[in-house]
C-alpha positions in Angstrom: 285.7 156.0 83.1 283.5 152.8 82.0 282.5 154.8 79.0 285.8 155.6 77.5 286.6 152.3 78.1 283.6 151.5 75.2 284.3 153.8 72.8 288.0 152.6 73.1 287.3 148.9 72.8 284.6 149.9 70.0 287.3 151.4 68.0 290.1 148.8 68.1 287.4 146.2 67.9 286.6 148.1 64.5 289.9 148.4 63.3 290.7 144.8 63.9 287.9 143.6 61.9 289.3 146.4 58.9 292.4 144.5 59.1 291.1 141.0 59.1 289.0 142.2 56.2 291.5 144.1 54.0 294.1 141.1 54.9 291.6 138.4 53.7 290.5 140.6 50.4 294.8 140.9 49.1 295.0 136.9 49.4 291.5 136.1 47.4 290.5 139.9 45.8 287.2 139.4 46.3 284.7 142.0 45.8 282.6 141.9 48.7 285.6 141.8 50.8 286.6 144.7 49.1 283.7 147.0 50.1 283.3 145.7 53.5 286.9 146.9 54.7 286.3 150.1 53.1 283.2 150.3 55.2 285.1 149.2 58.0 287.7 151.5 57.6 285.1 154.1 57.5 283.5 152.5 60.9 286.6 152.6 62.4 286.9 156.6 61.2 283.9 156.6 63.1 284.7 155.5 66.3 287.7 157.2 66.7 286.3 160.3 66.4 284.0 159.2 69.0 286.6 158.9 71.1 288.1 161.6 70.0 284.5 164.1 70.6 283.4 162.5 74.0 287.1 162.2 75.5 289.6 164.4 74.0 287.9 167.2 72.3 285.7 167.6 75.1 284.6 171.8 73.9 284.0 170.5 70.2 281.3 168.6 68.8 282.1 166.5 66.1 278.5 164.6 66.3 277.4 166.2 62.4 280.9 164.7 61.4 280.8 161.1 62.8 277.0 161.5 61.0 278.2 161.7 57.6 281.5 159.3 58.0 279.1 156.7 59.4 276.6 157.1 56.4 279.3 157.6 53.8 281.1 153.9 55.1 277.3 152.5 55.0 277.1 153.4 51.6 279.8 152.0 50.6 278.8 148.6 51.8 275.3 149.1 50.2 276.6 150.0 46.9 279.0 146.9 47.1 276.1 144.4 47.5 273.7 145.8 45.2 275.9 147.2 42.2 278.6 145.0 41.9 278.9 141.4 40.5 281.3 138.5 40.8 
């Protein structure tokens, strides 16, 4: 019970922080804003499938998945703070 409480608060606390970024990057298109809501967004991907493996999908495991989301959205970020210039 506690623990689906975590991974539920984990995911809407991700997805709130995607929105406050994404919202914040359309008034001032900054870069940086720009690839830190898409690795949000990715984060939040993350987590729901967290949820989704450890509460509703209980017979599948989706661990290889969340993997490769959770790498991909860090990526993302990385790529935005080296690569790209204001």
């Amino acid at each position: 019970m506690m623990a689906s409480l975590i991974y539920s608060l984990c995911a809407l606390l991700s997805l709130g922080i995607a929105v406050l970024l994404w919202a914040h990057y359309l008034r001032t298109r900054s870069r940086l804003l720009y690839w830190s809501a898409l690795c949000f967004t990715g984060l939040t991907a993350n987590n729901v499938m967290l949820v989704l493996d450890k509460l509703v999908l209980v017979g599948h495991d989706l661990a290889l998945a969340r993997q490769w989301t959770a790498l991909a959205s860090l990526a993302l970020l990385l790529y935005g703070l080296v690569y790209e210039d204001e």
